[in-house]
KETI-932148 format. One record per residue (C-alpha): residue number from 1; residue in three letters; x, y, z negated. Coordinates in steps of 0.5 Angstrom, whole numbers. Layout:
- NUM / ALA / X / Y / Z
...
REM end
This chain:
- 1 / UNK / -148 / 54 / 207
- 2 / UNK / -147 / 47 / 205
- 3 / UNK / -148 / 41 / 210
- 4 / UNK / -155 / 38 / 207
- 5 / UNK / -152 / 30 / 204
- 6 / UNK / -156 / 26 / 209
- 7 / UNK / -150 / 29 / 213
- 8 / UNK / -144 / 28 / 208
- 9 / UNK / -140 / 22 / 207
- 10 / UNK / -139 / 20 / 201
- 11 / UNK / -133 / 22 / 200
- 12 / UNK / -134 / 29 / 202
- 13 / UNK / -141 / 29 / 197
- 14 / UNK / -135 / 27 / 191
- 15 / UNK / -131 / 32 / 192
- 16 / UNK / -136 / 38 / 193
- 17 / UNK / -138 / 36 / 185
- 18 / UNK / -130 / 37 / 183
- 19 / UNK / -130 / 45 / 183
- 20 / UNK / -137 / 45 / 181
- 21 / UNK / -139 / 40 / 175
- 22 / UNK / -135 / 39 / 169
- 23 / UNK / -130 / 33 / 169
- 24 / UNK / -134 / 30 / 163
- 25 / UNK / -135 / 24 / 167
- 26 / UNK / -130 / 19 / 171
- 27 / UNK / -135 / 16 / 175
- 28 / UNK / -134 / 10 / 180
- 29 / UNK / -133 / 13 / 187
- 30 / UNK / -140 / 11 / 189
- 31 / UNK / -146 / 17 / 191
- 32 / UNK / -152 / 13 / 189
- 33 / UNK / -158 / 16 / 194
- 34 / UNK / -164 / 10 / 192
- 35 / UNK / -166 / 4 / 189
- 36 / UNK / -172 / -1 / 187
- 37 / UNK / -171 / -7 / 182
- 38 / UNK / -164 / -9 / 181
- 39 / UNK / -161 / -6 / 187
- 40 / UNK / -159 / 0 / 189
- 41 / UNK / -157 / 3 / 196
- 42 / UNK / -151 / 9 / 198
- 43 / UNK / -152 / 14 / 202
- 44 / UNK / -149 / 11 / 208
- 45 / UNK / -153 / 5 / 207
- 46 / UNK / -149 / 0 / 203
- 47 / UNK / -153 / -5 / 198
- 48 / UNK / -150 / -6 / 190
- 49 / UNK / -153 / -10 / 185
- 50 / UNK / -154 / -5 / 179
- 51 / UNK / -150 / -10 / 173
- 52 / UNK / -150 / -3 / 168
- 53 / UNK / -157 / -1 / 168
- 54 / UNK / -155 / 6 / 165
- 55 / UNK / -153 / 3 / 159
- 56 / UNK / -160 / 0 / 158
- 57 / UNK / -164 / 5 / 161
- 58 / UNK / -166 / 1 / 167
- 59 / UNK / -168 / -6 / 162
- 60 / UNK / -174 / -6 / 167
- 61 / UNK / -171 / -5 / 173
- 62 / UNK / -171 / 1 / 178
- 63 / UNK / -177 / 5 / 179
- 64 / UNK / -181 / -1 / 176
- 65 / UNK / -188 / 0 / 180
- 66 / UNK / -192 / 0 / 173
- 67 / UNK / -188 / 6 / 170
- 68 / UNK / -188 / 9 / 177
- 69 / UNK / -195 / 9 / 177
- 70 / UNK / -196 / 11 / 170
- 71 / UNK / -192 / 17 / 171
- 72 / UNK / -195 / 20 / 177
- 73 / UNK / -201 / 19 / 174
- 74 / UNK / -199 / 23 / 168
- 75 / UNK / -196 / 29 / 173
- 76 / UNK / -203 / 30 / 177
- 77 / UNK / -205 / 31 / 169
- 78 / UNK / -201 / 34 / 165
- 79 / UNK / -194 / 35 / 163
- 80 / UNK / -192 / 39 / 157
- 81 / UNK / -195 / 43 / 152
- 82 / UNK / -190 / 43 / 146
- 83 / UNK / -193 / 40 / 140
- 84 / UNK / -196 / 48 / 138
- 85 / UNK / -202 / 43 / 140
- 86 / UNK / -204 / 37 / 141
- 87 / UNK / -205 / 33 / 147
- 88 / UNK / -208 / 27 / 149
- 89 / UNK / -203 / 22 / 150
- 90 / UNK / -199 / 22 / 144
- 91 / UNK / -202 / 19 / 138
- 92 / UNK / -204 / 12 / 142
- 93 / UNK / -196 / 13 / 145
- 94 / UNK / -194 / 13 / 137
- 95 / UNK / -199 / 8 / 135
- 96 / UNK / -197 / 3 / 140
- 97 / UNK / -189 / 3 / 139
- 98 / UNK / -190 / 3 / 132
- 99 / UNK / -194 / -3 / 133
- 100 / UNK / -189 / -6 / 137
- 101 / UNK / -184 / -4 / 132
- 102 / UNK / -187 / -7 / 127
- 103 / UNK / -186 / 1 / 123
- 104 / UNK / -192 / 6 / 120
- 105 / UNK / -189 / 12 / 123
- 106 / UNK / -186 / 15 / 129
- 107 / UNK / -182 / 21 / 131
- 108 / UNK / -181 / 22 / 138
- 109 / UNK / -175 / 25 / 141
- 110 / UNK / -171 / 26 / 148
- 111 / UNK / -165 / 23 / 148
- 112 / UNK / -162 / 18 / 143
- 113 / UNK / -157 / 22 / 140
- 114 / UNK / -162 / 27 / 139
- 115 / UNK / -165 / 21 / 135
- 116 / UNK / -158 / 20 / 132
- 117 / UNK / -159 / 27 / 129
- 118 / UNK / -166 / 26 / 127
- 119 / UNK / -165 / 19 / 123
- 120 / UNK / -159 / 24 / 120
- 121 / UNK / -164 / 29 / 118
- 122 / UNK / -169 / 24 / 116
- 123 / UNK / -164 / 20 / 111
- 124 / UNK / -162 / 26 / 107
- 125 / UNK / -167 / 29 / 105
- 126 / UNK / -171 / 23 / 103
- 127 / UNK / -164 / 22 / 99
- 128 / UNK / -166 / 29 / 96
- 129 / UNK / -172 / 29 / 96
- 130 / UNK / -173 / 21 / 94
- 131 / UNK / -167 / 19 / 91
- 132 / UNK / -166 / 25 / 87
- 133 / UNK / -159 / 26 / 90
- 134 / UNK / -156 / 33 / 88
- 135 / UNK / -157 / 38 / 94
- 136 / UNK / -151 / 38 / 99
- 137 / UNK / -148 / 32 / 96
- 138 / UNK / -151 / 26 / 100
- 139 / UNK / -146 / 22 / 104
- 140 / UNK / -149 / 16 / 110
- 141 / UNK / -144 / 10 / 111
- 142 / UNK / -142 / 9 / 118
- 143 / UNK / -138 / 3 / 122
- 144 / UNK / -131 / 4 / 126
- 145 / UNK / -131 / 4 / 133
- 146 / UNK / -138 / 7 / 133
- 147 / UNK / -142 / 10 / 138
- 148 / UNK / -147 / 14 / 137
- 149 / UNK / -148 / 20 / 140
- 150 / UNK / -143 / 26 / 143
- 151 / UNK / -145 / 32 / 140
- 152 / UNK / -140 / 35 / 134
- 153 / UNK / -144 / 32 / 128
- 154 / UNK / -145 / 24 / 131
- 155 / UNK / -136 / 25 / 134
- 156 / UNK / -135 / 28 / 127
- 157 / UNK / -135 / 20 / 125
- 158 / UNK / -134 / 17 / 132
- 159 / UNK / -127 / 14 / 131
- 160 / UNK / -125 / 15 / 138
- 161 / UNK / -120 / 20 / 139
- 162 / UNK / -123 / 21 / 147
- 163 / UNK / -129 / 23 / 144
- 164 / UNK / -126 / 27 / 137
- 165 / UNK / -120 / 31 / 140
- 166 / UNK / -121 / 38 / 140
- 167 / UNK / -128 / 39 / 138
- 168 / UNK / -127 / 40 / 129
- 169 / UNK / -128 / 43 / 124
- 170 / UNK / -134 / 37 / 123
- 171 / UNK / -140 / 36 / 118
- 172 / UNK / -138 / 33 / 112
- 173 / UNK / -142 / 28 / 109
- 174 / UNK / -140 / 21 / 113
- 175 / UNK / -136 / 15 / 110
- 176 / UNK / -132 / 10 / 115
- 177 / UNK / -132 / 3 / 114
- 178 / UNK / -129 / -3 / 119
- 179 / UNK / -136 / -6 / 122
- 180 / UNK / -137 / -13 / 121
- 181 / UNK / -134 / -13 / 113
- 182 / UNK / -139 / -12 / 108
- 183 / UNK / -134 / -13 / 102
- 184 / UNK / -132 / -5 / 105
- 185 / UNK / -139 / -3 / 105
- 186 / UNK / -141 / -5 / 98
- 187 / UNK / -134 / -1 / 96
- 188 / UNK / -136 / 5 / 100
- 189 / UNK / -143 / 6 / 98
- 190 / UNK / -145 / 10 / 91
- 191 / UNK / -149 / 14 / 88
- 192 / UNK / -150 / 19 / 93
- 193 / UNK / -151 / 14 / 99
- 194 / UNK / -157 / 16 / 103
- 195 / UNK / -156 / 11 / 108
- 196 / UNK / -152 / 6 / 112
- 197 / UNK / -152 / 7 / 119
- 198 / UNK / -150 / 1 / 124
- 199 / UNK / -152 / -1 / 131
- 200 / UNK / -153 / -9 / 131
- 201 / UNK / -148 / -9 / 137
- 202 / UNK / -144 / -5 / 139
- 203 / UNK / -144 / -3 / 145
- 204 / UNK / -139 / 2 / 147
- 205 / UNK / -135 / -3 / 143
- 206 / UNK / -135 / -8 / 148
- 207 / UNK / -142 / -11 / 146
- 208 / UNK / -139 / -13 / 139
- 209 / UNK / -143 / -18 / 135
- 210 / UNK / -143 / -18 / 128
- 211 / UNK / -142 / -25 / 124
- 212 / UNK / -148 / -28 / 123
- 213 / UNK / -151 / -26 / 116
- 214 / UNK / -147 / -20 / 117
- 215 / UNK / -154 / -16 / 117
- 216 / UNK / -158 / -20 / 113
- 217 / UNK / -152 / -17 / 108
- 218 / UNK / -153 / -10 / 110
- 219 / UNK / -160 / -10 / 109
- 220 / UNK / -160 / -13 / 102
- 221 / UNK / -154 / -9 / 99
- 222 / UNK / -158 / -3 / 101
- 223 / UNK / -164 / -5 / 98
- 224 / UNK / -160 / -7 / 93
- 225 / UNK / -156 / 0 / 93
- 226 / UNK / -162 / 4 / 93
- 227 / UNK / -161 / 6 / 101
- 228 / UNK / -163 / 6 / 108
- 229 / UNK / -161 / 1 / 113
- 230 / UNK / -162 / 6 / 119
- 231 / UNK / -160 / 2 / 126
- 232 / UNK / -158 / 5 / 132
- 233 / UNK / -162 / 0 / 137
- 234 / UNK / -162 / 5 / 143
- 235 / UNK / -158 / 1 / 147
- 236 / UNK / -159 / -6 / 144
- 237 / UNK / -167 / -5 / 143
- 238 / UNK / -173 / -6 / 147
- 239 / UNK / -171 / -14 / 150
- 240 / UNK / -164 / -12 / 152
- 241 / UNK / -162 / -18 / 147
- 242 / UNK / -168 / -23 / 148
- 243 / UNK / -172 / -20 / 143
- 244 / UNK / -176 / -13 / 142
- 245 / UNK / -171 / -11 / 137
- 246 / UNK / -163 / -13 / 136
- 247 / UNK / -164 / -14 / 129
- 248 / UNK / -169 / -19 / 130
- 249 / UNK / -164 / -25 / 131
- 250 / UNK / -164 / -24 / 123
- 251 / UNK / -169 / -24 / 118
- 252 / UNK / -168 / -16 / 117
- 253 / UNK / -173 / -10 / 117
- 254 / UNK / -169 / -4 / 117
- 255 / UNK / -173 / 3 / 114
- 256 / UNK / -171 / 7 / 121
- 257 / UNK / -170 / 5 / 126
- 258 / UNK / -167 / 10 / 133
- 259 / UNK / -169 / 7 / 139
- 260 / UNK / -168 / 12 / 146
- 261 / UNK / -166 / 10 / 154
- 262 / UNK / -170 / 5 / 155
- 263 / UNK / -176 / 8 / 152
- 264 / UNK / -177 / 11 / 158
- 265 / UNK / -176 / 6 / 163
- 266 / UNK / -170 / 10 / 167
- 267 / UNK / -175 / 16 / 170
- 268 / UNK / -175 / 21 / 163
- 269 / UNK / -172 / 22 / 157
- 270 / UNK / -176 / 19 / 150
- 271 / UNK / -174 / 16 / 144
- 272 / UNK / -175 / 16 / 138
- 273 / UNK / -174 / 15 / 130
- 274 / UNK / -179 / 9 / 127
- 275 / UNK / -180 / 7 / 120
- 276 / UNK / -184 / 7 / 114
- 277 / UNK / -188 / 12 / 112
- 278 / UNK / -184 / 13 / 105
- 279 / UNK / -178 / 15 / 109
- 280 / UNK / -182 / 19 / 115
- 281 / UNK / -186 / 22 / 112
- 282 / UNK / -181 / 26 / 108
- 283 / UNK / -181 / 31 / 113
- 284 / UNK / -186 / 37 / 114
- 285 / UNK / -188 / 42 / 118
- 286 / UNK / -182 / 47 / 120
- 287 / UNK / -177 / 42 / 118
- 288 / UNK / -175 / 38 / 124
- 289 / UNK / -179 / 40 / 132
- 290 / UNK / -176 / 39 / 139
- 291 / UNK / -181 / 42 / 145
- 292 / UNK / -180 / 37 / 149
- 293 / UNK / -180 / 32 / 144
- 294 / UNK / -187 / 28 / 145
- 295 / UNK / -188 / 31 / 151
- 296 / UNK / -195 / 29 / 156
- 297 / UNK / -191 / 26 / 161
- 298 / UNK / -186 / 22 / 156
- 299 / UNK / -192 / 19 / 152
- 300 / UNK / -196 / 16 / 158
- 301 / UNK / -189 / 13 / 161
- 302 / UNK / -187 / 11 / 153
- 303 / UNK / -193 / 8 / 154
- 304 / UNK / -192 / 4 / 160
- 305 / UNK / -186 / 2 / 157
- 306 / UNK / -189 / -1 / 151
- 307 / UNK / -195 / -5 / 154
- 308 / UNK / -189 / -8 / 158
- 309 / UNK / -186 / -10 / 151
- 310 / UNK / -193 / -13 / 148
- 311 / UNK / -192 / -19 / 153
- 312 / UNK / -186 / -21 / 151
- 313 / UNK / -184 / -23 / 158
- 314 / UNK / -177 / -18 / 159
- 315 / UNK / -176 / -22 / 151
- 316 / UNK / -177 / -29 / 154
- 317 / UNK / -172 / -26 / 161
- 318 / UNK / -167 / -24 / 158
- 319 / UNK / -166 / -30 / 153
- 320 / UNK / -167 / -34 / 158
- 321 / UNK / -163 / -31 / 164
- 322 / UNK / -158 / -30 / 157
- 323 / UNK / -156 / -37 / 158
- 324 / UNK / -154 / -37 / 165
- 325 / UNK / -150 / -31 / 164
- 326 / UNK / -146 / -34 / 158
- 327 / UNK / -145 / -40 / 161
- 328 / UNK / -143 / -36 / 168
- 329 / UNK / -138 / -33 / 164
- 330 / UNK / -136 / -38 / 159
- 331 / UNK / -133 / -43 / 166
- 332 / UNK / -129 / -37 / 168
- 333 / UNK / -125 / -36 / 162
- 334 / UNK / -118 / -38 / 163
- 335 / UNK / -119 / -36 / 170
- 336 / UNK / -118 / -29 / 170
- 337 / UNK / -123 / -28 / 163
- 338 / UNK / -119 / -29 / 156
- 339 / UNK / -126 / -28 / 152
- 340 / UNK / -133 / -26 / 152
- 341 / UNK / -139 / -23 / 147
- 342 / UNK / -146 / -24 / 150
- 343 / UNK / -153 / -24 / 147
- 344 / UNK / -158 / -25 / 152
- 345 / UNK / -157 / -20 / 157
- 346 / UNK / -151 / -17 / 156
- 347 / UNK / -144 / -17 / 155
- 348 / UNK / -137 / -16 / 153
- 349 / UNK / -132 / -19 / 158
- 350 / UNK / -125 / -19 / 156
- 351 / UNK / -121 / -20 / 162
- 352 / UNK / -113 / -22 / 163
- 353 / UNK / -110 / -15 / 163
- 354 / UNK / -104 / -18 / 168
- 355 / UNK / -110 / -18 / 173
- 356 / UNK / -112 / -9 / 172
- 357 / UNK / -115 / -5 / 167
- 358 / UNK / -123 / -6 / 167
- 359 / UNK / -122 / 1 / 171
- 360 / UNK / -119 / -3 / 177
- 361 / UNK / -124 / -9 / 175
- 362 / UNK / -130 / -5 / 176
- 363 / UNK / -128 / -2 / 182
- 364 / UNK / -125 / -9 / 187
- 365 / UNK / -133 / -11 / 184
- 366 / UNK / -136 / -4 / 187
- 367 / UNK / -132 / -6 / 194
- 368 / UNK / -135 / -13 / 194
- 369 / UNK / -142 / -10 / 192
- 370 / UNK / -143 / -11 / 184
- 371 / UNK / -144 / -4 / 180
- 372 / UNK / -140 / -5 / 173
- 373 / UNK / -138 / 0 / 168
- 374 / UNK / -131 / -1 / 164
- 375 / UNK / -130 / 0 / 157
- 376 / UNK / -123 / 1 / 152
- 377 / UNK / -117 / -3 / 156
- 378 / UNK / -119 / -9 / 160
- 379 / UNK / -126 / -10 / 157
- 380 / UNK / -132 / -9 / 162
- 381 / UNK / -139 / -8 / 161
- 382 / UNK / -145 / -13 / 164
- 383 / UNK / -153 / -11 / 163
- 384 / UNK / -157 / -12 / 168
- 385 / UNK / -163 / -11 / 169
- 386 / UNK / -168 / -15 / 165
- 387 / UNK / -172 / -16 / 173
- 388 / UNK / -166 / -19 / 175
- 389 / UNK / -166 / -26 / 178
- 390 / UNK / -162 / -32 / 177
- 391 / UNK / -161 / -32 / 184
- 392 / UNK / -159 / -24 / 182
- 393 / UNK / -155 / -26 / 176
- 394 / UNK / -151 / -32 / 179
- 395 / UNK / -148 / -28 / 186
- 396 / UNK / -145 / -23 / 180
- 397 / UNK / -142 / -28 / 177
- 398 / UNK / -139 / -31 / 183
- 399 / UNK / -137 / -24 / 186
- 400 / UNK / -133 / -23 / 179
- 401 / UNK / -130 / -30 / 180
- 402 / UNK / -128 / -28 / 186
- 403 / UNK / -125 / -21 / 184
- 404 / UNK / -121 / -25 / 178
- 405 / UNK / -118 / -30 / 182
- 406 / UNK / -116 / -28 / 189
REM end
């Protein structure tokens, strides 16, 4: 028998989990046993503040009350009935995030690749059964560096060599262009084109921020070519910019949009696929399903996470606490940080490589109590919880100061 955890140290916790779990993540050397708003707490009692989020799962904190209580009450209630039937709280779950959305129709999913692959579907056979494309020839136009998702259909058009190696033959149909380059995207898209798919910022990336106009583009050689403009806002959505949506920070209506982490408020998968009636209401029954997609559970806290948004409130914070980060960061460049990328909460952050990879920044920030995750190179990643304060959000910045000039 095994010790129970509260009487394991950390480190004895981390190498039980070497012969036991598939090594498909390198996580930091920190065994997480709670937390509550933007902090949390290790198993031997230490604090970190979380500057990650769960890659925006967590927007509003962890175990935000209002999500937490909507959860329990929907588990004294009713968690799942598959949608072979209805149930309650479904329809007021689509009616309202398709309102929050500004869109006609819903799909609920799970997890945003599972929205990736919906949005996928969806674009074909709208092409087929709208554009008139001729069957098994439809192509989506994708951009370099993306990141979508990790199963063979989303890492077949990945340009990561980590995420593709070993893992063909893949599914054809996919054209890559440079991201940010619309000159590239016009000479990519033809006859056959079914969609452009693009997330607003690119966040695996490095959070990278396309030029302005760069949308607007997108949005009108589309509309011009006769495509769907299909964003992936699974991590730029739902207030993490200082907006409802990425894409609002230009005059641009997408035909789909894919939303997913923090549509479920860090405590159950949901996403979704959102857009026009003309485009969603392509797909009849049988054609697309998900037996847990929609559940009972995942509408009511769905639901919770969208009256938050209806408020604007976490909109306004993260503009606003947008503006502490960039100018925290921006007075550490040259001083450890050679460049940065931020809208509203969230950043890229470039440091000196002389000063270690984003790997070793990340793991001096965990020593001194700030939670960060590394990307390609020197590059870290900082999306804070939305709840975070600027107390919060100042101490951060100072700690990475201290990290980069000590």
């Amino acid at each position: 028998m095994t010790a129970p955890a509260r009487a394991r140290g950390s480190q004895e916790l981390i190498r039980a989990e070497e012969p036991v779990l598939a090594h498909n993540y390198h996580p930091l050397p920190v065994v997480v046993a709670r937390a509550e708003g933007a902090w949390v707490e290790d198993i031997e009692g230490r604090r970190y503040l979380d500057m990650l989020a769960g890659y925006s799962a967590l927007n509003f904190g962890h175990r935000h009350p209002a999500l937490v209580d909507a959860a329990h009450r929907q588990l004294d209630r009713l968690t799942l009935t598959s949608r072979a039937f209805h149930h309650d709280r479904l329809a007021g779950f689509a009616e309202r995030l398709a309102a929050l959305t500004g869109t006609d129709m819903v799909l609920p999913m799970n997890t945003g690749a599972e929205a990736v692959e919906s949005g996928i579907k969806v674009a074909r056979k709208w092409a087929y059964d709208v554009k008139g494309v001729p069957a098994d020839r439809a192509t989506i136009v994708v951009a370099a560096d993306n990141f979508h998702g990790r199963t063979t259909t989303i890492v077949g058009f990945s340009t990561d060599e980590t995420a593709r190696a070993g893992f063909g033959p893949f599914t054809p149909g996919f054209r890559v262009v440079p991201y940010n380059d619309l000159a590239a995207l016009e000479e990519a898209v033809d006859e056959t084109t079914a969609a452009v798919l693009i997330e607003p910022i690119q966040g695996e990336a490095g959070v990278l921020i396309p030029d302005d106009g760069y949308l607007a583009g997108v949005r009108e050689l589309t509309r011009r070519a006769g495509c769907l403009f299909v964003a992936d806002e699974i991590q730029s959505g739902l207030g993490r910019t200082g907006r409802t949506l990425a894409v609002e920070h230009e005059p641009v209506v997408p035909d789909v949009v894919l939303l997913g982490k923090a549509l479920g408020g860090g405590i159950v998968p949901v996403s979704a696929v959102v857009g026009s009636r003309g485009v969603l209401g392509v797909l009849r029954p049988g054609e697309h399903g998900s037996t847990f997609g929609g559940n009972p559970l995942a509408a009511a806290v769905g639901t919770a996470v969208v009256e938050l948004l209806e408020t604007g409130e976490f909109q306004r914070r993260a503009a606003e606490l947008g503006t502490v980060l960039r100018e925290g960061l921006a007075a550490l460049v040259g001083r450890g940080v050679v460049g940065f990328r931020a809208r509203g909460l969230w950043a890229g952050v470039d440091v000196d490589p002389a000063l270690g990879s984003g790997r070793e920044i990340s793991e001096r920030l965990m020593r001194e109590g700030v939670l960060v995750k590394d990307t390609h190179g020197s590059t870290i990643r900082l999306a804070p919880p939305l709840t975070v304060t600027g107390e919060e959000l100042r101490g951060a910045l100072g700690t990475l100061e201290k990290v980069l000039t000590s």
